[in-house]
PDB file of N, CA, C and O in Angstrom:
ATOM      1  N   UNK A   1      88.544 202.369  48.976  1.00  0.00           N
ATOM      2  CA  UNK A   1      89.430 203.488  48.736  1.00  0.00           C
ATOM      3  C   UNK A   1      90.731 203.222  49.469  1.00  0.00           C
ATOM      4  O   UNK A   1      90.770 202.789  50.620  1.00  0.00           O
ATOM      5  N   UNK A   2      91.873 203.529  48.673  1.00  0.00           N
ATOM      6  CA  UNK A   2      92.773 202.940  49.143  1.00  0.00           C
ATOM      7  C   UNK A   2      93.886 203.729  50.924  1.00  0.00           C
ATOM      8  O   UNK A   2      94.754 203.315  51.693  1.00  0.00           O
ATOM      9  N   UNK A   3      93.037 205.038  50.715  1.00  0.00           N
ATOM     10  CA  UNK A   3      93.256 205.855  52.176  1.00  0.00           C
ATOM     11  C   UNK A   3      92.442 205.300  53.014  1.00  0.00           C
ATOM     12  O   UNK A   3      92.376 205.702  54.176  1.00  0.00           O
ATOM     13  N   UNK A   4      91.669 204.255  52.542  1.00  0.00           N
ATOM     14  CA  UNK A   4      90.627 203.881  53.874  1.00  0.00           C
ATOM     15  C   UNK A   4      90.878 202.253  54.391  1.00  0.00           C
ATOM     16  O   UNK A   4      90.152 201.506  55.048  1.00  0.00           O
ATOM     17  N   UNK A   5      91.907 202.104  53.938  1.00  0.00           N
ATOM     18  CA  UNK A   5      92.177 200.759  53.992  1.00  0.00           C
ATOM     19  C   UNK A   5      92.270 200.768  55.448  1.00  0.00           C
ATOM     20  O   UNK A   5      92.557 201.772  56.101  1.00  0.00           O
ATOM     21  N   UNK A   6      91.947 199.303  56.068  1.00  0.00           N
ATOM     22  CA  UNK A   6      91.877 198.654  57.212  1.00  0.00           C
ATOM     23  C   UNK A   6      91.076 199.613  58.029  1.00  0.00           C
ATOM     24  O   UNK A   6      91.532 199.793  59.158  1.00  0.00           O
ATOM     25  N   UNK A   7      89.868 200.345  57.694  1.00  0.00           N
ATOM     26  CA  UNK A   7      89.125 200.573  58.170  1.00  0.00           C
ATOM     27  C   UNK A   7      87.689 199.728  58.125  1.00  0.00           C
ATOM     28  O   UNK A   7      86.594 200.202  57.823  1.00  0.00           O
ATOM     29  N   UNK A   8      87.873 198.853  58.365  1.00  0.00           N
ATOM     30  CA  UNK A   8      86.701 197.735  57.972  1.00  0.00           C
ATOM     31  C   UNK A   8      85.841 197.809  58.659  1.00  0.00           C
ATOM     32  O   UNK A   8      84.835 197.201  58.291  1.00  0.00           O
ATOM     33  N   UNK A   9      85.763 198.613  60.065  1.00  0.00           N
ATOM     34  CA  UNK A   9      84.613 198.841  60.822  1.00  0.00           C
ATOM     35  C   UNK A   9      83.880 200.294  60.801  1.00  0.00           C
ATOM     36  O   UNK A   9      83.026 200.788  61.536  1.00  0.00           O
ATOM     37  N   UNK A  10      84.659 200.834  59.501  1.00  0.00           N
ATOM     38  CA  UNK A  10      84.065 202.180  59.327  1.00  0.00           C
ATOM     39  C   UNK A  10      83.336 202.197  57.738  1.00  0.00           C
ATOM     40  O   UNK A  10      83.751 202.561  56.638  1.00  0.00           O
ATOM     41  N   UNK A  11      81.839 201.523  58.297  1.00  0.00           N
ATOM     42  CA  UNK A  11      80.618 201.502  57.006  1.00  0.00           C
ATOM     43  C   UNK A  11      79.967 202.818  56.352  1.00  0.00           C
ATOM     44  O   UNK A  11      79.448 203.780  56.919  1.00  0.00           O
ATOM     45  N   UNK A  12      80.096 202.642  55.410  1.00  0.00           N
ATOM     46  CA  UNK A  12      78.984 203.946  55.088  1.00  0.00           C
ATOM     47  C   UNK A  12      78.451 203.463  53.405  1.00  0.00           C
ATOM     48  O   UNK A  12      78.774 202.580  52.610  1.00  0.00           O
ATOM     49  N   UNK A  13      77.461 204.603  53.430  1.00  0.00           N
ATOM     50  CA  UNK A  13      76.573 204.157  52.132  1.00  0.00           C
ATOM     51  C   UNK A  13      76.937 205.192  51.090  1.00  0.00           C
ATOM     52  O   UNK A  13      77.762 206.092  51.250  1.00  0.00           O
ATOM     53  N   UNK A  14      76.188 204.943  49.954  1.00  0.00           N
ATOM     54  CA  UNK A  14      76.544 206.042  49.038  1.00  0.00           C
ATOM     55  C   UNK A  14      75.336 206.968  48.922  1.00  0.00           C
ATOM     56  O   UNK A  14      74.488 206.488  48.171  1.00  0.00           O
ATOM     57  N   UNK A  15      74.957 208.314  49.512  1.00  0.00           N
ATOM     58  CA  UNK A  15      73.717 208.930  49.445  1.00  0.00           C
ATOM     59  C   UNK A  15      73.316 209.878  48.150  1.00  0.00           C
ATOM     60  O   UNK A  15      72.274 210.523  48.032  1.00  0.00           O
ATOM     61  N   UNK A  16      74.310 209.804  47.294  1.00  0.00           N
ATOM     62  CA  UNK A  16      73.611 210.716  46.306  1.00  0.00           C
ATOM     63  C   UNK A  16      74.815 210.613  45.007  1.00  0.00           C
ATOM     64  O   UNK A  16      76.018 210.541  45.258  1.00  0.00           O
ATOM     65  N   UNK A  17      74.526 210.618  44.277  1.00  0.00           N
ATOM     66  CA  UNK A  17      75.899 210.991  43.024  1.00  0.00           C
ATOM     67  C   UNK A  17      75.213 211.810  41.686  1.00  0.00           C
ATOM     68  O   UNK A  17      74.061 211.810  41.251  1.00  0.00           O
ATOM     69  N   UNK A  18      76.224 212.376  41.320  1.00  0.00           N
ATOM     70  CA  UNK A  18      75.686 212.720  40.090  1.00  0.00           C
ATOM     71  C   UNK A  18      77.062 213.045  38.913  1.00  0.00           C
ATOM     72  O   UNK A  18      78.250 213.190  39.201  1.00  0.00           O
ATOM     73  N   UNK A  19      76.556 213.081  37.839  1.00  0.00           N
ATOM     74  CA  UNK A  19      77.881 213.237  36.556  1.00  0.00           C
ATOM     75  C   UNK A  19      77.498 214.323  35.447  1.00  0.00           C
ATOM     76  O   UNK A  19      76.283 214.518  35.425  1.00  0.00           O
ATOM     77  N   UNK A  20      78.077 214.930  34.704  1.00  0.00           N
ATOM     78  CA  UNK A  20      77.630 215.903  33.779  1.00  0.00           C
ATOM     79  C   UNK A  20      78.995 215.615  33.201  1.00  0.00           C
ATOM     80  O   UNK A  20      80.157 215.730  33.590  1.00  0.00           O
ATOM     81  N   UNK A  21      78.148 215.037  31.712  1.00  0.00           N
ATOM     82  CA  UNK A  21      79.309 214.462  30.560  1.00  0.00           C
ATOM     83  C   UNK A  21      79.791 215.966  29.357  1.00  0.00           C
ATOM     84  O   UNK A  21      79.031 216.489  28.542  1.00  0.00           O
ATOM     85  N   UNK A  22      80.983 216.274  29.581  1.00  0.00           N
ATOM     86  CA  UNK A  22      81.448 217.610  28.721  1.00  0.00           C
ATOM     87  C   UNK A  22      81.776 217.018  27.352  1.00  0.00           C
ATOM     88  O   UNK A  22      81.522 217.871  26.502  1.00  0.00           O
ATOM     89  N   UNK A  23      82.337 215.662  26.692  1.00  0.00           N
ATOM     90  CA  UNK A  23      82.448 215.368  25.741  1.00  0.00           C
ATOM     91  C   UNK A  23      82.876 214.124  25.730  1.00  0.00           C
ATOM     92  O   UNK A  23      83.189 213.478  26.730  1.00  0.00           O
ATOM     93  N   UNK A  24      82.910 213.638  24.259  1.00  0.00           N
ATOM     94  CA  UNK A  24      82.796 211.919  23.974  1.00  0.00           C
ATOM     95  C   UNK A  24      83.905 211.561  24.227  1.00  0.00           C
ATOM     96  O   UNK A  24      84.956 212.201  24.197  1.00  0.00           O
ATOM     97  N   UNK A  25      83.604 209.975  24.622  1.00  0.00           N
ATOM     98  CA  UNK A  25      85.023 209.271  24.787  1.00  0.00           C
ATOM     99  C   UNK A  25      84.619 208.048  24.362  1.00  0.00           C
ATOM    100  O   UNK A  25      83.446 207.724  24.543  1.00  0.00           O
ATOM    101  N   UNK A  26      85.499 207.197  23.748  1.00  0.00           N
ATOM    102  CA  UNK A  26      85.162 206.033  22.884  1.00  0.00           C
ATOM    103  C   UNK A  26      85.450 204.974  24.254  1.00  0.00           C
ATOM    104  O   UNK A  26      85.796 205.234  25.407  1.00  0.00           O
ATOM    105  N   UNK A  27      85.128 203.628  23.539  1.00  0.00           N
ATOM    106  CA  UNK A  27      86.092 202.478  24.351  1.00  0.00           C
ATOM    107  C   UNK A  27      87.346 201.807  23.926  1.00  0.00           C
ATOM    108  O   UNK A  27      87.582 201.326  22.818  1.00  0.00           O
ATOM    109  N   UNK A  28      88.217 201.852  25.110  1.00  0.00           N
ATOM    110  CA  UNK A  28      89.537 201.553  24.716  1.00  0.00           C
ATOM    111  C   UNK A  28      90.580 203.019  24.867  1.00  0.00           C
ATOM    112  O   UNK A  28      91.790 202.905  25.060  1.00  0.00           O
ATOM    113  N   UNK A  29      89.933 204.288  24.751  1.00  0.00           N
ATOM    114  CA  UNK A  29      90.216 205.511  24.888  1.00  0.00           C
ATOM    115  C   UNK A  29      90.945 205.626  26.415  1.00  0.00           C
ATOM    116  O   UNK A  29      90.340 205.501  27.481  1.00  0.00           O
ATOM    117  N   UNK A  30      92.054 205.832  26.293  1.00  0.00           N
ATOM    118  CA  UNK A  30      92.776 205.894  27.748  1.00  0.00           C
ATOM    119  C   UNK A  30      92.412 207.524  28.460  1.00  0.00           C
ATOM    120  O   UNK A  30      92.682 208.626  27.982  1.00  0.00           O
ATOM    121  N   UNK A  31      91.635 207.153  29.899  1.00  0.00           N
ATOM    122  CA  UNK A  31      91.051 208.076  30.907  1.00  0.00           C
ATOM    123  C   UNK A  31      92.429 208.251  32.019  1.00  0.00           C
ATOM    124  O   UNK A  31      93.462 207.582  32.011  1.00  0.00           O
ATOM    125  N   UNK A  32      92.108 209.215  32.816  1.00  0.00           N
ATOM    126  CA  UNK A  32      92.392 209.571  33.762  1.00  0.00           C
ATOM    127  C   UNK A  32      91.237 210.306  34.643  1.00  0.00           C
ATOM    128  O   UNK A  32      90.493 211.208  34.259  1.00  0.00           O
ATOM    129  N   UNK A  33      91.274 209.769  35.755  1.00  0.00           N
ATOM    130  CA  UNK A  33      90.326 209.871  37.001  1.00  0.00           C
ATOM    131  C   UNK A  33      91.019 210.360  37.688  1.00  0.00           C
ATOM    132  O   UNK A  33      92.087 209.834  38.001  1.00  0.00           O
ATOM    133  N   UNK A  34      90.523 211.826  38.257  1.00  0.00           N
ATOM    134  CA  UNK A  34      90.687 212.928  39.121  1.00  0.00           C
ATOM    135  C   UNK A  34      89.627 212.676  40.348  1.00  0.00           C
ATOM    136  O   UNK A  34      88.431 212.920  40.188  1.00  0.00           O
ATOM    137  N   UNK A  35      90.321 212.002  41.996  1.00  0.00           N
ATOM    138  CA  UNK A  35      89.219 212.307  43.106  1.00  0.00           C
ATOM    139  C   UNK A  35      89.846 212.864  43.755  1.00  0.00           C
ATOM    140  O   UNK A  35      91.043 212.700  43.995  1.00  0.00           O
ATOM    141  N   UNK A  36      89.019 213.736  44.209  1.00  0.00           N
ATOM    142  CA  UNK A  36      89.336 215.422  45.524  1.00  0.00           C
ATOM    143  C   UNK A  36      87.816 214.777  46.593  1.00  0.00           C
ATOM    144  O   UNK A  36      86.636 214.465  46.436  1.00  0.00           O
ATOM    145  N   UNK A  37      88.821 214.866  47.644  1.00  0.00           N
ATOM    146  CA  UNK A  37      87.355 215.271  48.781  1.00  0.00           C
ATOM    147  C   UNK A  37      87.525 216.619  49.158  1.00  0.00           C
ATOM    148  O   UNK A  37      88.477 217.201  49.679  1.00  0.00           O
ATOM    149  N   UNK A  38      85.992 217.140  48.652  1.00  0.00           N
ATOM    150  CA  UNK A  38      85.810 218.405  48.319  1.00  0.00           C
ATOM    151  C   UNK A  38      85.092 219.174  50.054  1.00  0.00           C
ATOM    152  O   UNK A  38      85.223 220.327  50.467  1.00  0.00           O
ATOM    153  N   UNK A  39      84.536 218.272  50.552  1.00  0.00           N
ATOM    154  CA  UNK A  39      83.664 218.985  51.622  1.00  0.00           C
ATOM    155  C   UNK A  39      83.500 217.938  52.669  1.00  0.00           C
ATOM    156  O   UNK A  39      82.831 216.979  52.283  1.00  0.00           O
ATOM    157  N   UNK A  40      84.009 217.862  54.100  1.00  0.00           N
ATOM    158  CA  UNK A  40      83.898 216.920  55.293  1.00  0.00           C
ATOM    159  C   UNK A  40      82.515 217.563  56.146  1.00  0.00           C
ATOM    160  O   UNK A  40      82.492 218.773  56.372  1.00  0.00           O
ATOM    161  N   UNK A  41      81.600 216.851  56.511  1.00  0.00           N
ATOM    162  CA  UNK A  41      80.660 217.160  57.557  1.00  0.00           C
ATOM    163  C   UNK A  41      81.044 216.430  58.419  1.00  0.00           C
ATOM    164  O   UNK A  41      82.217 216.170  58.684  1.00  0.00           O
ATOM    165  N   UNK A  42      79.921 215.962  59.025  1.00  0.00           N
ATOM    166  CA  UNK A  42      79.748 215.364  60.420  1.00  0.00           C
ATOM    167  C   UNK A  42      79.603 214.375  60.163  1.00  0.00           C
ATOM    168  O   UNK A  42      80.436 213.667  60.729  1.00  0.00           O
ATOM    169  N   UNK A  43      78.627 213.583  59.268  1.00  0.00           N
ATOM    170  CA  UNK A  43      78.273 212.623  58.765  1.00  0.00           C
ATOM    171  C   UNK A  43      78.223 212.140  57.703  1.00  0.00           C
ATOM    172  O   UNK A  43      77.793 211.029  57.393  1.00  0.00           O
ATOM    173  N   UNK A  44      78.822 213.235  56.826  1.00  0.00           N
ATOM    174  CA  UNK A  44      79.129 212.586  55.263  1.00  0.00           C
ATOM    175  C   UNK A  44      80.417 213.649  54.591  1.00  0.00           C
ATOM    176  O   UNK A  44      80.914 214.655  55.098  1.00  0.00           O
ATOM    177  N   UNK A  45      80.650 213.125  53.546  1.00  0.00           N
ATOM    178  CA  UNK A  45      82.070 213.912  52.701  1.00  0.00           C
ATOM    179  C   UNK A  45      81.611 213.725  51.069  1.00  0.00           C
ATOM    180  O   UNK A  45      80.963 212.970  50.344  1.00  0.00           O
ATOM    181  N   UNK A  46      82.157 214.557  51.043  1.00  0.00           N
ATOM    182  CA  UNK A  46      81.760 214.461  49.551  1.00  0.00           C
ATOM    183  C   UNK A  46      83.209 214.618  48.808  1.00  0.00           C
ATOM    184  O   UNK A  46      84.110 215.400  49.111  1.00  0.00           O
ATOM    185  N   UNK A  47      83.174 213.438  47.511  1.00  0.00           N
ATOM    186  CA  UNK A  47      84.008 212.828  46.522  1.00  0.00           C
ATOM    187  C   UNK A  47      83.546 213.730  45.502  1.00  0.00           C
ATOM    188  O   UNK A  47      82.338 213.728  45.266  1.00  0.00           O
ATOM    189  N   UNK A  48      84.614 214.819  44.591  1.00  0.00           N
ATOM    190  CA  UNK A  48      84.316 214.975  43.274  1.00  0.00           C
ATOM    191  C   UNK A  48      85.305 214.870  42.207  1.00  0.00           C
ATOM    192  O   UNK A  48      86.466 215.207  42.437  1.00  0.00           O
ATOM    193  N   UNK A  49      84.974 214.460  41.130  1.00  0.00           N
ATOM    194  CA  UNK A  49      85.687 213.783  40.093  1.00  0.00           C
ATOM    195  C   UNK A  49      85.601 214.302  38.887  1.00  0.00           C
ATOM    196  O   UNK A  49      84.438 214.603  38.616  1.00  0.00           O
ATOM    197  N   UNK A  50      86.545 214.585  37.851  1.00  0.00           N
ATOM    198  CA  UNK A  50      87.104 214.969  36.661  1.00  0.00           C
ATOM    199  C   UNK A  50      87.752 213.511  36.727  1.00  0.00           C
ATOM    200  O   UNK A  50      88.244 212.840  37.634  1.00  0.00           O
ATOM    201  N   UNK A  51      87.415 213.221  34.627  1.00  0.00           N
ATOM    202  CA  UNK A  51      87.705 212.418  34.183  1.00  0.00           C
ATOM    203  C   UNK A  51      88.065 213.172  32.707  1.00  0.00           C
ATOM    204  O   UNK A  51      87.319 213.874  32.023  1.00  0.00           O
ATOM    205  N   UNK A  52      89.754 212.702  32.409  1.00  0.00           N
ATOM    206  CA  UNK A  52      89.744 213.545  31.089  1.00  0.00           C
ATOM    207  C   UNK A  52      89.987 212.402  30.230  1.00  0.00           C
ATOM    208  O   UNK A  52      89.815 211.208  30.480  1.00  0.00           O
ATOM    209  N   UNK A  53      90.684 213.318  28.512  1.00  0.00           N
ATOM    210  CA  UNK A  53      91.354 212.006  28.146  1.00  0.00           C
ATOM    211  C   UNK A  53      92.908 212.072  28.517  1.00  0.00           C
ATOM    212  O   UNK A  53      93.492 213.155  28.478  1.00  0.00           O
ATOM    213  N   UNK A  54      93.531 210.955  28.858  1.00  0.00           N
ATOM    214  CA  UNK A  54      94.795 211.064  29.044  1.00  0.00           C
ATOM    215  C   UNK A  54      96.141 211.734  27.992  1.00  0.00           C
ATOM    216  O   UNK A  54      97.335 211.980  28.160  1.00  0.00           O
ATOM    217  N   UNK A  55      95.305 211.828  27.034  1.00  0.00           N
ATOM    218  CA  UNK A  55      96.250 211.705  25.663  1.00  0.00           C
ATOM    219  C   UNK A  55      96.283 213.462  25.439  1.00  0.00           C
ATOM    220  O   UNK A  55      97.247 213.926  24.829  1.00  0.00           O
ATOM    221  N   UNK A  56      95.503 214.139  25.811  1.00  0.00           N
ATOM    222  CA  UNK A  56      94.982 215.512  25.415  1.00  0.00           C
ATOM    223  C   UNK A  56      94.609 216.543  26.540  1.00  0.00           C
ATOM    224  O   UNK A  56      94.944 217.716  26.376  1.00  0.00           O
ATOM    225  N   UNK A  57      93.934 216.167  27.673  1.00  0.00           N
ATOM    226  CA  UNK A  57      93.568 216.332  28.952  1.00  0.00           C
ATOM    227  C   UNK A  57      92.175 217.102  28.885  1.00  0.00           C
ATOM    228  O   UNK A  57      91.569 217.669  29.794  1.00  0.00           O
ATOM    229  N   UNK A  58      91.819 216.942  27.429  1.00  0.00           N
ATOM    230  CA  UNK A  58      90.612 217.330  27.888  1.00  0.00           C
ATOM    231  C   UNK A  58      89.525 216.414  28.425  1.00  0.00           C
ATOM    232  O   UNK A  58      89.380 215.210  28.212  1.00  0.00           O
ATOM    233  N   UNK A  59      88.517 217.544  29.444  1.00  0.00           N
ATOM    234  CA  UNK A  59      87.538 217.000  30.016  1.00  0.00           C
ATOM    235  C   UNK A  59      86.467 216.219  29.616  1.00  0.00           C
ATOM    236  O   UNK A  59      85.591 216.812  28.987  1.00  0.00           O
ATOM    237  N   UNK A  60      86.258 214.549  29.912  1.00  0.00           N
ATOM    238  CA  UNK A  60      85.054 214.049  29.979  1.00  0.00           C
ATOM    239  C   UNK A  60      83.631 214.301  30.234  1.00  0.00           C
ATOM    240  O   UNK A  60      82.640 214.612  29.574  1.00  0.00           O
ATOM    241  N   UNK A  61      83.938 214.033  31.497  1.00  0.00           N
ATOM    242  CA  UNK A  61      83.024 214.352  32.489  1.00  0.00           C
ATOM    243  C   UNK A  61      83.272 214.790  34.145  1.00  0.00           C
ATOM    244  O   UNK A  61      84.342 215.071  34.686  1.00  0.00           O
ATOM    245  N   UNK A  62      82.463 214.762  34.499  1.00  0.00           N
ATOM    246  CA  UNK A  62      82.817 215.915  36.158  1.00  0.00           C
ATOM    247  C   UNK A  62      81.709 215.224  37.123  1.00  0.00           C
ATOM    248  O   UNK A  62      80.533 215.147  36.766  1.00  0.00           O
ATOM    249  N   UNK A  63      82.018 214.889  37.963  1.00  0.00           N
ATOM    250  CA  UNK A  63      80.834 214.237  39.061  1.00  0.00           C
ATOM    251  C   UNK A  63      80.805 214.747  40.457  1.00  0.00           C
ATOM    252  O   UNK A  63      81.301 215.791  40.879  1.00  0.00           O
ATOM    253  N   UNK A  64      80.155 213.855  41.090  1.00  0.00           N
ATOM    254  CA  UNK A  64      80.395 214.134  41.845  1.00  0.00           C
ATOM    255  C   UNK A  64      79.073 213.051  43.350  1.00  0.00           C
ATOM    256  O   UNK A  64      77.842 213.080  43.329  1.00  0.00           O
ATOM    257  N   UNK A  65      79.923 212.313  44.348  1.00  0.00           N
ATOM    258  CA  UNK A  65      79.425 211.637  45.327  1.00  0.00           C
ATOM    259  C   UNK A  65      78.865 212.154  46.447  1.00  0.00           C
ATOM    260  O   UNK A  65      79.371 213.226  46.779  1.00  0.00           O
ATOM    261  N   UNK A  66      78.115 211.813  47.044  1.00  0.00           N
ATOM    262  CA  UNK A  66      78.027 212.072  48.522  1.00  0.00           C
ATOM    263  C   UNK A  66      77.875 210.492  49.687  1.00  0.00           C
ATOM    264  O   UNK A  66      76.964 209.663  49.698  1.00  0.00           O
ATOM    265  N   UNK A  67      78.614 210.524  50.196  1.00  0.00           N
ATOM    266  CA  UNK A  67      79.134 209.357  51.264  1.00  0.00           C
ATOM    267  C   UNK A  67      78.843 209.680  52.544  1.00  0.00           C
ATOM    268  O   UNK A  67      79.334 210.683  53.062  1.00  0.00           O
ATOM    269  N   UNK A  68      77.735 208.591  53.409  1.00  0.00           N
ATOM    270  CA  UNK A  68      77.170 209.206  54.831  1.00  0.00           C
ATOM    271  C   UNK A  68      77.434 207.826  55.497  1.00  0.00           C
ATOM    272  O   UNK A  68      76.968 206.727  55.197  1.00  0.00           O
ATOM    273  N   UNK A  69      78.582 208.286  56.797  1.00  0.00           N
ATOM    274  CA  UNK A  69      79.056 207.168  57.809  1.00  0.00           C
ATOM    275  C   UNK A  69      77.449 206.401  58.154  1.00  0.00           C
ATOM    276  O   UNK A  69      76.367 206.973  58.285  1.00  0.00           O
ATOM    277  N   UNK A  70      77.659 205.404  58.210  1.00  0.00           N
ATOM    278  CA  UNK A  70      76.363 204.721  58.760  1.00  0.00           C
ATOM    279  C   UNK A  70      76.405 203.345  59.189  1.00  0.00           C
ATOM    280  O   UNK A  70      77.212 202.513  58.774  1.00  0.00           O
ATOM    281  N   UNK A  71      75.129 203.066  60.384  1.00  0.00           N
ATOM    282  CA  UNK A  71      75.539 201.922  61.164  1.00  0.00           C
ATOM    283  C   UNK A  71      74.423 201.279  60.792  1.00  0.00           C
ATOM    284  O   UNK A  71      73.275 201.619  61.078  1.00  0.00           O
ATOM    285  N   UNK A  72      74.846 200.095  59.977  1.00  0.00           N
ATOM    286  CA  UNK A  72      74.090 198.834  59.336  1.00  0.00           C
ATOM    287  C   UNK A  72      73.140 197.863  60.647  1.00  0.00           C
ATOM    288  O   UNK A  72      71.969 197.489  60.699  1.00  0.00           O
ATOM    289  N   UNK A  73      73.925 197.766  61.272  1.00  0.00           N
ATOM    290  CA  UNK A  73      72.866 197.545  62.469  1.00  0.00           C
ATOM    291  C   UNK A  73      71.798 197.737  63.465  1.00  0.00           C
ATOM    292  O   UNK A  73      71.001 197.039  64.092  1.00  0.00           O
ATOM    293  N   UNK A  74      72.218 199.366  63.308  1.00  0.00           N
ATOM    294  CA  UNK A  74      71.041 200.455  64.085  1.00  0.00           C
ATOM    295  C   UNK A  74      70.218 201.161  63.047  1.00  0.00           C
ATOM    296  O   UNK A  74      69.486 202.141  63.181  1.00  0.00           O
ATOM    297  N   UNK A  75      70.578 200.245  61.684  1.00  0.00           N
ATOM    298  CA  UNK A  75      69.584 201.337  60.579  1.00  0.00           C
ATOM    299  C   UNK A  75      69.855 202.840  60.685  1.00  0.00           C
ATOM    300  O   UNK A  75      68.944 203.644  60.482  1.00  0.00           O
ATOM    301  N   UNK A  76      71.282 203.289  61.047  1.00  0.00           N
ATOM    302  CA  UNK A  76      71.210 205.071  61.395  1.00  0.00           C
ATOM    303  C   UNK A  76      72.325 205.551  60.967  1.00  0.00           C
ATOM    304  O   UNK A  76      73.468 205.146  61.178  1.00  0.00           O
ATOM    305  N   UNK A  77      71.906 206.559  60.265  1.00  0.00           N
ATOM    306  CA  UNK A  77      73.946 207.466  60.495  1.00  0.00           C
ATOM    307  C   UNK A  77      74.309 207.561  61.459  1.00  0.00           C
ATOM    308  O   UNK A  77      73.730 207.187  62.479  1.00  0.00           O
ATOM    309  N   UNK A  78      75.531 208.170  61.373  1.00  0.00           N
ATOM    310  CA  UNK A  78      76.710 207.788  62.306  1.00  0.00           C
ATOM    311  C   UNK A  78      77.752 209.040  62.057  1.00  0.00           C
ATOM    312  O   UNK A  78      78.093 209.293  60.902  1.00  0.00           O
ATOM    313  N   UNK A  79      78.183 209.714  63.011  1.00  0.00           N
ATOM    314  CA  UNK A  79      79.065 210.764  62.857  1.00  0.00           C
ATOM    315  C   UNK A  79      80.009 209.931  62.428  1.00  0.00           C
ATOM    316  O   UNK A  79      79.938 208.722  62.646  1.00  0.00           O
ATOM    317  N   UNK A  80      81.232 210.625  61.611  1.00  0.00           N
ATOM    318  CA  UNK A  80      82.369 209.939  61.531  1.00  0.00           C
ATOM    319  C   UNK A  80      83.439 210.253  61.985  1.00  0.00           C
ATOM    320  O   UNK A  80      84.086 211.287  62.151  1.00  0.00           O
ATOM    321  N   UNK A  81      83.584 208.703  62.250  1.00  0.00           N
ATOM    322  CA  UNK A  81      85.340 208.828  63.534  1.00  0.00           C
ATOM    323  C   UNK A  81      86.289 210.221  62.943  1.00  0.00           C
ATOM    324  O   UNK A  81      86.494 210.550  61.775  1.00  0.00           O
ATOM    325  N   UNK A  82      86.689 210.774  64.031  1.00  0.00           N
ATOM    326  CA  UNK A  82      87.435 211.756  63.855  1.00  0.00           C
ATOM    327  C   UNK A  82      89.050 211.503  63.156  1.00  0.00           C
ATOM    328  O   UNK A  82      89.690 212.367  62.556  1.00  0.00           O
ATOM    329  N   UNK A  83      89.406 210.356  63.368  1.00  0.00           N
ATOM    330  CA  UNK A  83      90.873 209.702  62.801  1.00  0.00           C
ATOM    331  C   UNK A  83      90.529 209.470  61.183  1.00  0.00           C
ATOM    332  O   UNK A  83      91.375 209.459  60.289  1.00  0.00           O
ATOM    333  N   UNK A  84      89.487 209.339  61.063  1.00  0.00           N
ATOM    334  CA  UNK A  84      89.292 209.251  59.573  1.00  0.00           C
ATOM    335  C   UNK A  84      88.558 210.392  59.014  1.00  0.00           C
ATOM    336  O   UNK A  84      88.457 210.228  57.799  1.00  0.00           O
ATOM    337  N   UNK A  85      88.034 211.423  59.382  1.00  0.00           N
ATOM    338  CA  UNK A  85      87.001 212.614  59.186  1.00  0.00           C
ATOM    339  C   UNK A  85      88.929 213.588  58.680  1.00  0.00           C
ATOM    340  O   UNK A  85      89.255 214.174  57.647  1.00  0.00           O
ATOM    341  N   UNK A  86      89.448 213.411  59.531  1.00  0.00           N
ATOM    342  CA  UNK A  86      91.192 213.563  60.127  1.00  0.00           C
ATOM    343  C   UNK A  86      91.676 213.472  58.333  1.00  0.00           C
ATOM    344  O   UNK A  86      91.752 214.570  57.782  1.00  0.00           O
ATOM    345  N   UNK A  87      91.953 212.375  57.565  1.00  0.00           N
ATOM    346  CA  UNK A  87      92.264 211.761  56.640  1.00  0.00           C
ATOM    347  C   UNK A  87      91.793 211.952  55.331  1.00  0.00           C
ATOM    348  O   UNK A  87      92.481 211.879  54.313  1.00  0.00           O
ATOM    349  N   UNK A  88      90.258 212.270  55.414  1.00  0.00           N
ATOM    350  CA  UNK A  88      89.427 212.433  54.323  1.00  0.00           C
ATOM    351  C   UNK A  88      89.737 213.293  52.957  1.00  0.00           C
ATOM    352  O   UNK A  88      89.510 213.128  51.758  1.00  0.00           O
ATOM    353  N   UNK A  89      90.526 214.533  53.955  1.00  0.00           N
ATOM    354  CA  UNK A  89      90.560 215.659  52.932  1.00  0.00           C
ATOM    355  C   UNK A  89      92.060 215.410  52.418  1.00  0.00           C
ATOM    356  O   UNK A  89      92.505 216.164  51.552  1.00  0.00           O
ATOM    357  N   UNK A  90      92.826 214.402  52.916  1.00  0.00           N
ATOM    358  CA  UNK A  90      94.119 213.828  51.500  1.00  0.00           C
ATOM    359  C   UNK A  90      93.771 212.564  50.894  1.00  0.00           C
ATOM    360  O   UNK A  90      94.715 212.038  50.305  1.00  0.00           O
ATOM    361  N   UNK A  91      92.457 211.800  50.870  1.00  0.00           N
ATOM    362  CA  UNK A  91      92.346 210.951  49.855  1.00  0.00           C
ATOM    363  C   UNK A  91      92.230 211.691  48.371  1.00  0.00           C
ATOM    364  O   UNK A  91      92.122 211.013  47.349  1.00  0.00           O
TER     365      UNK A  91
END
C-alpha cells in the first residue's frame, strides 16, 4: 500500500475478507477501486472497498478486509505502531 511505504518492518497478515457482487462486469470493462480504512483497533484495521464501473459509476461490488499487525517470528500479533495506527485512517 502505497501510504505504507518504507514500512518494511511493519508485517501483518490478512485475517479475514469478504465481497458481495451488486452487478456484472465483463473483461476489459474499465473499474474504479474505492479503499477507505473504515475502523483502526489495536491490532488490526479494516480496508473497505467499492468497485464501480468507471464509465457509469455504478456499483460492482463492495468488500471488505481485515489486516492484524503481526510478528512472524514470535508467531503473535502485535499492537500496531502508533506512527502508522497515526496514518491508517488517510490511506
Amino acid at each position: 500500500m502505497e501510504g505504507l511505504e518504507g514500512d518494511d518492518d511493519f508485517p501483518f497478515i490478512l485475517a479475514e475478507a469478504s465481497v458481495q457482487y451488486r452487478s456484472e462486469a465483463m473483461i476489459g470493462q474499465p473499474l474504479e477501486i474505492e479503499i477507505t480504512t473504515t475502523e483502526v483497533r489495536t491490532k488490526a484495521w479494516v480496508w473497505s472497498y467499492v468497485i464501480r464501473d468507471a464509465r457509469d459509476g455504478r456499483v460492482v461490488a463492495e468488500g471488505k478486509t481485515v489486516q492484524v499487525a503481526y510478528d512472524y517470528a514470535a508467531h503473535r500479533t502485535i499492537p500496531i505502531p502508533p506512527d502508522v495506527a497515526a496514518r491508517l485512517p488517510s490511506l
